[in-house]
SEKE-728746 format. One line per 8 residues: number of its first residue (from 1); their letters; for each residue z negated, y, x negated of N, C-alpha, C. Coordinates in steps of 0.2 Angstrom, whole numbers. Example, Ala and Ser with C-alpha at 12.3 -4.5 7.8 and 13.67 -1.06 7.14 Angstrom:
2
1) as) -39:-28:-66:-39:-22:-62:-39:-16:-66; -35:-11:-64:-36:-5:-68:-39:0:-64
# end
This chain:
415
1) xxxxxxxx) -547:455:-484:-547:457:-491:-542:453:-495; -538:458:-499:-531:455:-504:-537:451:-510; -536:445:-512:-539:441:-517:-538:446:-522; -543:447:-530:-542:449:-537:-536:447:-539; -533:440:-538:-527:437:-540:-523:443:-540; -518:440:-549:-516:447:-549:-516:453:-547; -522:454:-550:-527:461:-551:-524:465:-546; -525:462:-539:-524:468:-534:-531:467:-531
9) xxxxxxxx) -532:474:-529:-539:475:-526:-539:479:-521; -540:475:-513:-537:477:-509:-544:481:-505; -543:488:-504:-550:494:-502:-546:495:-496; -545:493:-491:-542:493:-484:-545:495:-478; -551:493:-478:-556:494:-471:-561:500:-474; -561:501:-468:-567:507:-466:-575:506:-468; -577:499:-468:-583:497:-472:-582:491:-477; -583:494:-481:-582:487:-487:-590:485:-490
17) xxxxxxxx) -586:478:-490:-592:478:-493:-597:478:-501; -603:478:-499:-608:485:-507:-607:477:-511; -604:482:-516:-605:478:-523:-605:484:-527; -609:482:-535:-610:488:-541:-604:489:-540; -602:494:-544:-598:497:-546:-597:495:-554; -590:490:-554:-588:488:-562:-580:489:-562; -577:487:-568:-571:486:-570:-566:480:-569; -562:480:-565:-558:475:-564:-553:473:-567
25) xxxxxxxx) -553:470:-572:-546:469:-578:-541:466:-575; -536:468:-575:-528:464:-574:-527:461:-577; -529:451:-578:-529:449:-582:-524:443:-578; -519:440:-584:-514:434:-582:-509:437:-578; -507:444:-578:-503:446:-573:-499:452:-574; -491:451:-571:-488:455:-573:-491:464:-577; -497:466:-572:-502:473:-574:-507:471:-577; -507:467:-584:-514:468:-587:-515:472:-590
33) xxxxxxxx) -511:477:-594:-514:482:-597:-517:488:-592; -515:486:-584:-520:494:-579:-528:487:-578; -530:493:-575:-538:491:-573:-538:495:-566; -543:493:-562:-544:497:-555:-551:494:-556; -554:501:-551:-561:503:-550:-564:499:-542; -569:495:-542:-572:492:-537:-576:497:-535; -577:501:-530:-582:506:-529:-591:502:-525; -592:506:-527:-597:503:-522:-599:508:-516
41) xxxxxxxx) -596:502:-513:-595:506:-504:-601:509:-501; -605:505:-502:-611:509:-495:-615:514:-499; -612:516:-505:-615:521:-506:-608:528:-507; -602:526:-505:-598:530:-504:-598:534:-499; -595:527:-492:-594:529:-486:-599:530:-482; -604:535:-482:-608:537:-480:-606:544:-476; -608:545:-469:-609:551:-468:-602:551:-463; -598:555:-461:-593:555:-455:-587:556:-460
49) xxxxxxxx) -586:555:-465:-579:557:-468:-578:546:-472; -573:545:-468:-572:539:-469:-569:538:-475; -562:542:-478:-558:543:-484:-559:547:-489; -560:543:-494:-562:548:-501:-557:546:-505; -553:551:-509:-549:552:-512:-552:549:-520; -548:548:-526:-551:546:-531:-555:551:-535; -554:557:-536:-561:561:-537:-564:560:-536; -568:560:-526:-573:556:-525:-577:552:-526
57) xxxxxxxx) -572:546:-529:-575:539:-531:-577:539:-541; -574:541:-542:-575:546:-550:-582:548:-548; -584:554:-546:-589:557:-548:-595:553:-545; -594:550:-539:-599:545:-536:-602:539:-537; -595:537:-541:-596:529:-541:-597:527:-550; -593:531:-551:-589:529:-561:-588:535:-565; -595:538:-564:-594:545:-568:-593:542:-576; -596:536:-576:-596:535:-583:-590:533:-587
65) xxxxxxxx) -584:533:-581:-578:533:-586:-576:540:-591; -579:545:-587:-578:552:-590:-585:554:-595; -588:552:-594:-595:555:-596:-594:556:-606; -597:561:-606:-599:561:-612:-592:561:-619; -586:563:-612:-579:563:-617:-575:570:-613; -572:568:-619:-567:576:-619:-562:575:-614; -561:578:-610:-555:576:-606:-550:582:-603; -544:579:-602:-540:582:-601:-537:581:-594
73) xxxxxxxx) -536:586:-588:-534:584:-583:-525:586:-580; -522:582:-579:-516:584:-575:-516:584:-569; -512:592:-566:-518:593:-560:-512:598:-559; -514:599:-550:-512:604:-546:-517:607:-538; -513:610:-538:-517:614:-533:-519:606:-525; -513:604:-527:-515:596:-521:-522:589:-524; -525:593:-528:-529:588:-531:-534:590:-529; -536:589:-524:-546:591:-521:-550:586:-519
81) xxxxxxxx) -555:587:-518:-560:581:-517:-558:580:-506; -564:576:-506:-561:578:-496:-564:582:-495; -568:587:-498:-567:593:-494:-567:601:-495; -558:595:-499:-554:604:-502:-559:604:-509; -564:602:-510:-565:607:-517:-561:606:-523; -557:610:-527:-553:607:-532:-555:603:-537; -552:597:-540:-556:594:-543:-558:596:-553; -553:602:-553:-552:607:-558:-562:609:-559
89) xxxxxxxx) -563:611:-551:-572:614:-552:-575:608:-552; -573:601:-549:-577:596:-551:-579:594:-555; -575:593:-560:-572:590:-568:-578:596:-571; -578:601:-569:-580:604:-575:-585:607:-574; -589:605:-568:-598:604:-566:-600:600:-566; -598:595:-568:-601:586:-567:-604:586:-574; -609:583:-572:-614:583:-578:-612:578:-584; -611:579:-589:-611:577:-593:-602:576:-598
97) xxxxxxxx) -599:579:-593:-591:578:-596:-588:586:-597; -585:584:-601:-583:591:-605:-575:592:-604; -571:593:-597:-567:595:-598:-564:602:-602; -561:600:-605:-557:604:-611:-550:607:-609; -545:604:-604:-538:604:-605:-536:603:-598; -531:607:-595:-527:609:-589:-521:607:-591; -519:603:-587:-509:600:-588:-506:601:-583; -500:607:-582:-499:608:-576:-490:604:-575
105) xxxxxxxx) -490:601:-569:-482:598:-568:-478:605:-564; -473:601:-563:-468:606:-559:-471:609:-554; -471:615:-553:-472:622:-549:-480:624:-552; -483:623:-555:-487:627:-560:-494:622:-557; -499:626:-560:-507:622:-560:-508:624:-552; -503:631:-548:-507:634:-542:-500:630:-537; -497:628:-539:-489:626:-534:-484:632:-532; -485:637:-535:-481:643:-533:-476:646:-537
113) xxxxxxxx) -473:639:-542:-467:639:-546:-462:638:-542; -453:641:-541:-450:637:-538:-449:631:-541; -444:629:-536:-440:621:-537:-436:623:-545; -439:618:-549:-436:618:-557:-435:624:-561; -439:629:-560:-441:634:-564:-446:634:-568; -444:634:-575:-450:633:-579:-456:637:-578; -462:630:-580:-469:632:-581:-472:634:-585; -473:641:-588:-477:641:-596:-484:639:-595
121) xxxxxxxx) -486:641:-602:-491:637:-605:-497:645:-601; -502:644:-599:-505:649:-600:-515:647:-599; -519:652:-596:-525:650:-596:-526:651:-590; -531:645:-587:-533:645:-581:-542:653:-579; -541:656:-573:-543:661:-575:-551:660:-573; -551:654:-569:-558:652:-567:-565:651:-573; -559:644:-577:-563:641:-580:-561:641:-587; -558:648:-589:-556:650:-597:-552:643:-600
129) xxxxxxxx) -550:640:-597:-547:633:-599:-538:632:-601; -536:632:-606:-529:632:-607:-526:628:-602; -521:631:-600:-516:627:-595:-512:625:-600; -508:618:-601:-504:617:-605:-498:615:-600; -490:618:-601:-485:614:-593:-481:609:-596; -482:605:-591:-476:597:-593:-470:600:-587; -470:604:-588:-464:608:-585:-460:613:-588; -459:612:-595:-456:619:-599:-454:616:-603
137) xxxxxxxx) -456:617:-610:-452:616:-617:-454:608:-619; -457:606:-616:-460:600:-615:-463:595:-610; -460:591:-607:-463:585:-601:-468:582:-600; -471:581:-606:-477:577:-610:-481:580:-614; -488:579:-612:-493:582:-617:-490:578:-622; -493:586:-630:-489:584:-636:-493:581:-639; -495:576:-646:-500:572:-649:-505:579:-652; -502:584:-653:-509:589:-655:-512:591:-648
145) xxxxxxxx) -510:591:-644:-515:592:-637:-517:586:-637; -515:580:-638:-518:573:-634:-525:572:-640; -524:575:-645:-530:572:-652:-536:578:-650; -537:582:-646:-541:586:-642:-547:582:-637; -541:576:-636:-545:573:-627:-547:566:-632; -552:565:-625:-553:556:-628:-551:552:-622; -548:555:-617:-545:552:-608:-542:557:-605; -538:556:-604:-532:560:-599:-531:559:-594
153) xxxxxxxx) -535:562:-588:-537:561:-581:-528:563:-577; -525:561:-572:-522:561:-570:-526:562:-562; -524:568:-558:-524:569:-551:-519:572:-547; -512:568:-543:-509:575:-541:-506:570:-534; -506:574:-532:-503:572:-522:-498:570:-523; -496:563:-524:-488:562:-522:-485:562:-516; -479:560:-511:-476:561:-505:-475:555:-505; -472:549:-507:-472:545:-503:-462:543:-506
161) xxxxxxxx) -458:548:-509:-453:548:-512:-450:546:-518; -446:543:-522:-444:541:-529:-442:548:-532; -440:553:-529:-437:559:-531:-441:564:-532; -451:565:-531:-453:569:-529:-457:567:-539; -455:574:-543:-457:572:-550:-463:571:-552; -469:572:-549:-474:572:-549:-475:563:-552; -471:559:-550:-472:552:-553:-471:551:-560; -464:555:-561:-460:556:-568:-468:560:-574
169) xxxxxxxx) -470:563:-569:-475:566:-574:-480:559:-578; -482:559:-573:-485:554:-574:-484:548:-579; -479:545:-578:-475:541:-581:-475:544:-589; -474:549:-591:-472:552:-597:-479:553:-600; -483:556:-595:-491:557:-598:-494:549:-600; -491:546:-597:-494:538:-600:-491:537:-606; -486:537:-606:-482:536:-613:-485:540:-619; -486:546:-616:-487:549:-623:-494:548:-625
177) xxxxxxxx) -498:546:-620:-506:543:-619:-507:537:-624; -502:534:-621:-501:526:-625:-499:527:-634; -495:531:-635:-494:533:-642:-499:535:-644; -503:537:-642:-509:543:-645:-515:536:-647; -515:532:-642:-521:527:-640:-527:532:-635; -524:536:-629:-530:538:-627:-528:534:-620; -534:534:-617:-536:531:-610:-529:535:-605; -528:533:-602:-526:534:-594:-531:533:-588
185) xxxxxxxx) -533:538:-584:-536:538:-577:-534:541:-574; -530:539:-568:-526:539:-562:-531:541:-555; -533:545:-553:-536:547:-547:-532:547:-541; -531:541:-538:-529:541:-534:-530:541:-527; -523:544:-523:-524:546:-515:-517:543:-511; -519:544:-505:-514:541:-500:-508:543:-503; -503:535:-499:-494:539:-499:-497:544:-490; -497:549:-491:-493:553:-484:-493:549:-480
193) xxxxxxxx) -484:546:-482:-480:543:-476:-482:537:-474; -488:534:-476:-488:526:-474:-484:521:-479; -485:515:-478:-483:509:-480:-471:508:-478; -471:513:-474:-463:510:-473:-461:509:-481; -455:506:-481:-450:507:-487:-442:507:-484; -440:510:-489:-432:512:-484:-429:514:-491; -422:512:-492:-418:516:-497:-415:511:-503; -410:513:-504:-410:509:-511:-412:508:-516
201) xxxxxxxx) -416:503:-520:-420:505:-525:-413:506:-534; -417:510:-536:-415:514:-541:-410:509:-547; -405:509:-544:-399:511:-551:-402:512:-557; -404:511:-564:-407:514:-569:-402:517:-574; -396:514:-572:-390:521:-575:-390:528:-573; -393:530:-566:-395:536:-563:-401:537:-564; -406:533:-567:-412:535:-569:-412:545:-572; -418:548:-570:-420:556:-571:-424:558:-571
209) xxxxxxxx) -426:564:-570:-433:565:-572:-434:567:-564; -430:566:-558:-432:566:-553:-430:557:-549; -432:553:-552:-432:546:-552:-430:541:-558; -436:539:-562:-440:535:-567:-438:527:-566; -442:528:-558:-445:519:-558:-439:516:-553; -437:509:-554:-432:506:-549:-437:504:-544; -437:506:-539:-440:510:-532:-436:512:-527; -435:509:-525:-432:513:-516:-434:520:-515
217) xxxxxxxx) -428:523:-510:-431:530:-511:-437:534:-508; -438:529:-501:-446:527:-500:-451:521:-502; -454:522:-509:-457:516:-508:-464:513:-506; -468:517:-503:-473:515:-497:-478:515:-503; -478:515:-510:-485:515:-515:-486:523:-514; -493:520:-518:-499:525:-521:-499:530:-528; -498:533:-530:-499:537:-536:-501:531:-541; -506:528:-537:-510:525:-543:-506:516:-544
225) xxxxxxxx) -502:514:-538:-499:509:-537:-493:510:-544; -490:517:-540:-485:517:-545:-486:518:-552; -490:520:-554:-493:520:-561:-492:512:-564; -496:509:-560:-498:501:-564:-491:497:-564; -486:501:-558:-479:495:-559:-475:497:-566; -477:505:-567:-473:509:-572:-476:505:-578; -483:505:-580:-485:503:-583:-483:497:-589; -482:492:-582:-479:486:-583:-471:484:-583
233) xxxxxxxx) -468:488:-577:-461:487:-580:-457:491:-584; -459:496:-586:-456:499:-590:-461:498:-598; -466:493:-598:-467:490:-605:-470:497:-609; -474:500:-604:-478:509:-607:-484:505:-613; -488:501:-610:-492:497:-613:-499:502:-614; -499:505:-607:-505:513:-608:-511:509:-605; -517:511:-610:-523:509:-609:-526:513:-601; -521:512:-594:-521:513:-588:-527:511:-584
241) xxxxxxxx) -532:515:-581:-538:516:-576:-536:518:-570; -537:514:-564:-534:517:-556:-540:518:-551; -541:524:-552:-550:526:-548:-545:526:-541; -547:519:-537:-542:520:-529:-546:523:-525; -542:525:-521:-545:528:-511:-550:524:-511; -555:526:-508:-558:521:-504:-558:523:-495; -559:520:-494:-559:517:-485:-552:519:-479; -548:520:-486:-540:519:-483:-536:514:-480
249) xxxxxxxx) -532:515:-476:-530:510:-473:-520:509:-477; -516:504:-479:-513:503:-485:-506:509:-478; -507:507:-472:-501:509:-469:-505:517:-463; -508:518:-465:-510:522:-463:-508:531:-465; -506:535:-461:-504:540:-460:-510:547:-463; -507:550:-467:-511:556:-471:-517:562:-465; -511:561:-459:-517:564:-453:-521:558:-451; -522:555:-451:-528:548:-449:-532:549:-454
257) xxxxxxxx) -532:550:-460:-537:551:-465:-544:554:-464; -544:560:-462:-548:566:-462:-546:571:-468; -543:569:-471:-542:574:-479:-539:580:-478; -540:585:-481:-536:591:-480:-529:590:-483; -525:593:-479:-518:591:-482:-517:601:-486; -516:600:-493:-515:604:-498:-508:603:-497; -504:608:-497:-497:606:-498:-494:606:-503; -491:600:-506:-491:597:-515:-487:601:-516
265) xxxxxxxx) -481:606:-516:-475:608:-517:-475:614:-510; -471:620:-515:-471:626:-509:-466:623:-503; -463:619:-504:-459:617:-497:-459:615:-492; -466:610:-493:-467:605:-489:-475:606:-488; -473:610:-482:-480:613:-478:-485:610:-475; -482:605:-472:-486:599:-468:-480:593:-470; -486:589:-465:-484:579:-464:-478:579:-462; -474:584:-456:-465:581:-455:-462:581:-459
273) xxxxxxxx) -464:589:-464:-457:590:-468:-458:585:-475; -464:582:-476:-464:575:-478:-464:571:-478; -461:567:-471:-462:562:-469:-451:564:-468; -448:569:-470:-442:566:-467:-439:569:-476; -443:570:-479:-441:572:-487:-437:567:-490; -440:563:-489:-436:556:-490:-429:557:-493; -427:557:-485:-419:557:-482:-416:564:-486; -418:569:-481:-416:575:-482:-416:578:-489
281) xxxxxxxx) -418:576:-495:-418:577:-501:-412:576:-503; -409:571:-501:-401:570:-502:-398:577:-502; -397:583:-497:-393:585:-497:-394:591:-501; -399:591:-504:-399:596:-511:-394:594:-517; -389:588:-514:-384:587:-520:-378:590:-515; -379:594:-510:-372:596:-508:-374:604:-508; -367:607:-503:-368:614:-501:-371:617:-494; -377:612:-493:-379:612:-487:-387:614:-490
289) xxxxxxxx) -389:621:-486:-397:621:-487:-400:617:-483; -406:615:-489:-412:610:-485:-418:614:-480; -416:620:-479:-422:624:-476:-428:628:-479; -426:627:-487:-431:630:-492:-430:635:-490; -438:638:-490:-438:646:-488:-438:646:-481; -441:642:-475:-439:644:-468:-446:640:-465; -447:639:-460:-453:636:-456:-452:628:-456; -446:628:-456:-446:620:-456:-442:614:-463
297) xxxxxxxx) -444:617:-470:-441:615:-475:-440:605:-473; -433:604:-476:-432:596:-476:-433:593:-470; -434:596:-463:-432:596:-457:-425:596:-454; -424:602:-459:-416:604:-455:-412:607:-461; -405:604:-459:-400:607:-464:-396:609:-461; -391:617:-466:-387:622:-463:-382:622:-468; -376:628:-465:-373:631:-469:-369:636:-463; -367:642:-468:-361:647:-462:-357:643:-459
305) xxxxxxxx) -353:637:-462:-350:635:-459:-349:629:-455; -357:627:-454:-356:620:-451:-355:622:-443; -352:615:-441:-353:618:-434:-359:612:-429; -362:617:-428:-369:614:-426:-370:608:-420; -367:610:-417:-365:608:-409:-362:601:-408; -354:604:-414:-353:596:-413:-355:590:-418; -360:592:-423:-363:588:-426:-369:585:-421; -372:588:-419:-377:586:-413:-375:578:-409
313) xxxxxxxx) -369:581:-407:-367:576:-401:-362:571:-403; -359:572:-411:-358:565:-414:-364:562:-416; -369:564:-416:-376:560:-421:-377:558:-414; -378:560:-407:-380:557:-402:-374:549:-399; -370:552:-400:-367:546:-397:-364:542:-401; -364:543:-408:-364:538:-412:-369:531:-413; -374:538:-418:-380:533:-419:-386:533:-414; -386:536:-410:-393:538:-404:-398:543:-410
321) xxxxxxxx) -393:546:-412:-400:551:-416:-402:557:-413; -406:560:-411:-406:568:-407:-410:571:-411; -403:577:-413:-406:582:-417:-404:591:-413; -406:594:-415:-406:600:-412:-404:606:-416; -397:608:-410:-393:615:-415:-399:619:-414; -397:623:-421:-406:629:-422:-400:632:-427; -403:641:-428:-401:644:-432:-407:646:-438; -406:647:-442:-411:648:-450:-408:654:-453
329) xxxxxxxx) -415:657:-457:-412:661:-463:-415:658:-469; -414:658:-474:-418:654:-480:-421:662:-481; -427:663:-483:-431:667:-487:-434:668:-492; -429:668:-500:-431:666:-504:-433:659:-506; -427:654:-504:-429:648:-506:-429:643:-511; -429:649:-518:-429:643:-523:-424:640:-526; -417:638:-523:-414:633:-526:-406:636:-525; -407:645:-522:-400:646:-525:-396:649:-519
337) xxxxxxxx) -399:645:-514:-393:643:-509:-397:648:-501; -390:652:-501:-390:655:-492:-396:660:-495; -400:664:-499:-405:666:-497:-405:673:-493; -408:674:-489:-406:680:-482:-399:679:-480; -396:673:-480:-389:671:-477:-391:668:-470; -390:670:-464:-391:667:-457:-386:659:-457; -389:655:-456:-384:649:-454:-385:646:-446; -380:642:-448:-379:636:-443:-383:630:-444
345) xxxxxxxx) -389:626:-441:-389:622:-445:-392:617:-439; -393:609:-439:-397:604:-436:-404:603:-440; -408:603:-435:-415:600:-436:-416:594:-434; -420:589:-438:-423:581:-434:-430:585:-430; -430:580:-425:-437:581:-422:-444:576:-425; -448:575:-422:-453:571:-425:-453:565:-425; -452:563:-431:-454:556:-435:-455:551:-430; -451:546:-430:-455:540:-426:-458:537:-430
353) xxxxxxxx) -464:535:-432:-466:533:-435:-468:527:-438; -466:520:-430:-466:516:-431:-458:513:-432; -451:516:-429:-446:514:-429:-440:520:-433; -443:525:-436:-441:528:-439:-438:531:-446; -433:530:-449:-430:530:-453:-426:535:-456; -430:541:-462:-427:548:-463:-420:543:-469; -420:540:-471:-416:538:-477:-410:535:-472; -408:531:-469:-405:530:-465:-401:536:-459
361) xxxxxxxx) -406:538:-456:-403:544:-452:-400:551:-457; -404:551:-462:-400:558:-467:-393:555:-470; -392:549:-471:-386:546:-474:-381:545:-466; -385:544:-461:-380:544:-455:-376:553:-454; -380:556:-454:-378:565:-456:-376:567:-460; -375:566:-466:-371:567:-472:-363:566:-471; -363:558:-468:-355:555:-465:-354:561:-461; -356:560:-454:-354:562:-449:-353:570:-452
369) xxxxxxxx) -356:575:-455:-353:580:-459:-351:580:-462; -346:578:-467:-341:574:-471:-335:570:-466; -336:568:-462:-330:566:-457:-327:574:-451; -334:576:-452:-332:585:-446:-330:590:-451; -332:590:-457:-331:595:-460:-328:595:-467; -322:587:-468:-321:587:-475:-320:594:-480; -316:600:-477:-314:604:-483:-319:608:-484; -326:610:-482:-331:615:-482:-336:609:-485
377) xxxxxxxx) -336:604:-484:-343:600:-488:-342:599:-494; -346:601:-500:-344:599:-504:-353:597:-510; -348:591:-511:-354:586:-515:-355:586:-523; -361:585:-526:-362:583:-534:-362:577:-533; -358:574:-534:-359:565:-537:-363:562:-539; -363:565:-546:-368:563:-550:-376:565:-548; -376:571:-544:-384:571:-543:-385:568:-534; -382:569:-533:-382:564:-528:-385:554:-528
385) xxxxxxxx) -379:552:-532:-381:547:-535:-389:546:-539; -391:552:-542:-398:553:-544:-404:552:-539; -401:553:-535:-408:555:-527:-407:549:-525; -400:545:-523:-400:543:-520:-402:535:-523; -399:532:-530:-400:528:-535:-393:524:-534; -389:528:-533:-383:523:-533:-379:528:-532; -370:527:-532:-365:532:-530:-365:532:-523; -363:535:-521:-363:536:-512:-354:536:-512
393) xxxxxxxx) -351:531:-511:-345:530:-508:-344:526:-501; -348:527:-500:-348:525:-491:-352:522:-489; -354:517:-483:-360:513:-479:-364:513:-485; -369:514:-485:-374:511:-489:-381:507:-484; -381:500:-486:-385:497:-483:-391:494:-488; -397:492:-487:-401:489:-493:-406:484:-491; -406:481:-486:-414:475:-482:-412:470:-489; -408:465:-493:-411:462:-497:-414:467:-503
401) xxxxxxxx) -412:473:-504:-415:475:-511:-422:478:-508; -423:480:-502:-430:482:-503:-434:475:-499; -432:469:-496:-437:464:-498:-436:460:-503; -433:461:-510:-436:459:-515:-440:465:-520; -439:469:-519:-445:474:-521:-451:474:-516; -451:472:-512:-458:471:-508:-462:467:-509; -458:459:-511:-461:456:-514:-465:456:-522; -459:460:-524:-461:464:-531:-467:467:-533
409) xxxxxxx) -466:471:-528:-473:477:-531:-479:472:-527; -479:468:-526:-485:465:-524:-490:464:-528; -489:464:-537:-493:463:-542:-496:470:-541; -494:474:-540:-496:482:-542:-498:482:-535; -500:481:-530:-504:487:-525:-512:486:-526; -514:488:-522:-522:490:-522:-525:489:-518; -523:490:-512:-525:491:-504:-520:488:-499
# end
């Protein structure tokens, strides 16, 4: 067990041990305006499902953080309890709480917006409940919706990445929370990908609304992790609640859980095309499809005119990377690029999970694409730069920046 000492609260094993269920205040430390929830275990982990998601722990353990108040949920179709149930139907059969207000982020309340297409405002069909989108004419719930609520629940799947805006949501729903003086409650769930961290952590003169926090581009936290470092280094001052996982393990993988994997975003189907989004996210700042719209999105990138083949066997004999010439059609993918155009494209094969490095290998194939194919590749700098958190003018290497950020977030983890 991680000490309270600065108010980390570490839920890591599969049996913990039963204590009430109270509040943990972050006091004396970088996080003390967040709080995290002590659950009490042996009235959780009962029964064959070992991981409970923070909904779970909410309705099970600390109903009484919602009880008896208006609340407002930011939420998507990846927010369910462990078995799939939305927590949209939870919230709003739970006795005693009055869900009021639906907040939808990028790709809508259902996930079946594209990439960057605004979200209107409209009504959820289930439970007559205004949707309001922090993805259209505003980012941020507005002070006339926040004077509606008395707590602002927070549930949404993050990936595991700085560029995935699901975090930006959040961050902006604190802010305007903190303005209003309403509570923040963070339900939190697994990174995905585990504990790795890989990438450069963030430039803040690149800072956007697809990268907030200075953060590596993988950085191995929690929704709810990231919440408490935001909280604190960016000086938000949000009266911040962190309902954690319970009986997760801090580096453990999204299929070792037992949870249902909802796919957060229509692109990323399953754990590989998440586990190398990381990397491959990059090349959405060139003229190279990321595989949006095809079977293996963020797996593999193309174009008419790459040449497949000898990209393969430079990545092989350079770096030891084995990737595989494949041909793709995008179908309808959202972001522009190739749709019903046949390509050329490479695919990664499957994650290694203990020695393997999407951010590293996707910057190793960008050169070697850029070395094969100077006059047909062509780059956004500036959005580049954005994904990446720096300009990309050559080697990019980071082991001091991301172990002084590891020592860093060490006030903010959980587990």
């Amino acid at each position: 067990m991680r000490s309270l000492l600065g108010a980390a609260l570490a839920l890591t094993g599969a049996v913990l041990a039963p204590v009430s269920s109270r509040l943990v205040t972050a006091r004396n430390s970088a996080s003390r305006n967040s709080t995290a929830i002590r659950p009490s275990a042996h009235r959780l982990l009962q029964g064959s499902q070992r991981v409970l998601p923070g909904i779970d722990v909410l309705l099970r353990d600390s109903l009484h953080l919602v009880a008896g108040r208006r609340v407002g949920l930011v939420t998507n179709q990846s927010g369910v309890d462990a078995a799939g149930v939305p927590s949209i139907d939870r919230l709003a059969k739970a006795p005693g709480v009055r869900l009021v207000a639906l907040f939808a982020p990028e790709h809508g309340i259902r996930g079946a917006a594209a990439p960057g297409a605004a979200v209107p405002d409209t009504v959820d069909e289930r439970t007559g409940l205004p949707i309001y989108s922090l993805y259209g004419t505003s980012r941020a719930p507005t002070p006339a919706q926040l004077a509606s609520l008395d707590v602002l629940v927070v549930d949404l799947q993050d990936v595991g990445a700085r560029t995935y805006t699901y975090v930006s949501t959040t961050v902006l729903a604190m802010r305007a929370a903190a303005a209003a003086r309403k509570r923040v409650i963070v339900l939190d769930r697994p990174d995905p990908i585990g504990c790795g961290v890989s990438g450069p952590v963030l430039d803040t003169a690149y800072a956007s609304f697809i990268g907030m926090l200075p953060v590596p581009l993988r950085h191995g936290m929690t929704l709810g992790e990231l919440a408490r470092f935001a909280n604190a280094r960016l000086a938000i001052g949000a009266d911040l609640v962190v309902v954690p996982v319970a009986g997760w393990r801090r580096c453990e993988w999204f299929d070792r859980t037992g949870l249902p994997w909802v796919r957060p975003s229509p692109n990323l189907p399953d754990l590989e095309s998440a586990a190398w989004y990381p990397g491959t996210v990059l090349f959405e700042a060139t003229n190279l499809s990321v595989g949006r719209g095809t079977d293996a999105p963020f797996r593999q990138v193309g174009a008419p005119w790459l040449d497949a083949r000898a990209v393969v066997r430079a990545m092989a004999r350079r770096w030891h990377v084995k990737l595989t010439a494949v041909r793709f059609t995008p179908n309808g993918p959202g972001d522009g690029k190739f749709d019903g155009v046949p390509l050329a494209g490479v695919r990664f094969g499957r994650m290694d999970r203990a020695a393997g490095d999407p951010v590293r290998d996707a910057l190793r194939l960008l050169a070697t694409i850029r070395e094969l194919a100077p006059a047909a590749l062509r780059v956004d700098s500036l959005a580049l730069a954005r994904r990446l958190g720096r300009p990309f003018t050559g080697p990019v290497t980071w082991p001091a920046e991301d172990a002084a950020f590891r020592a860093q977030r060490q006030a903010y983890l959980l587990y």
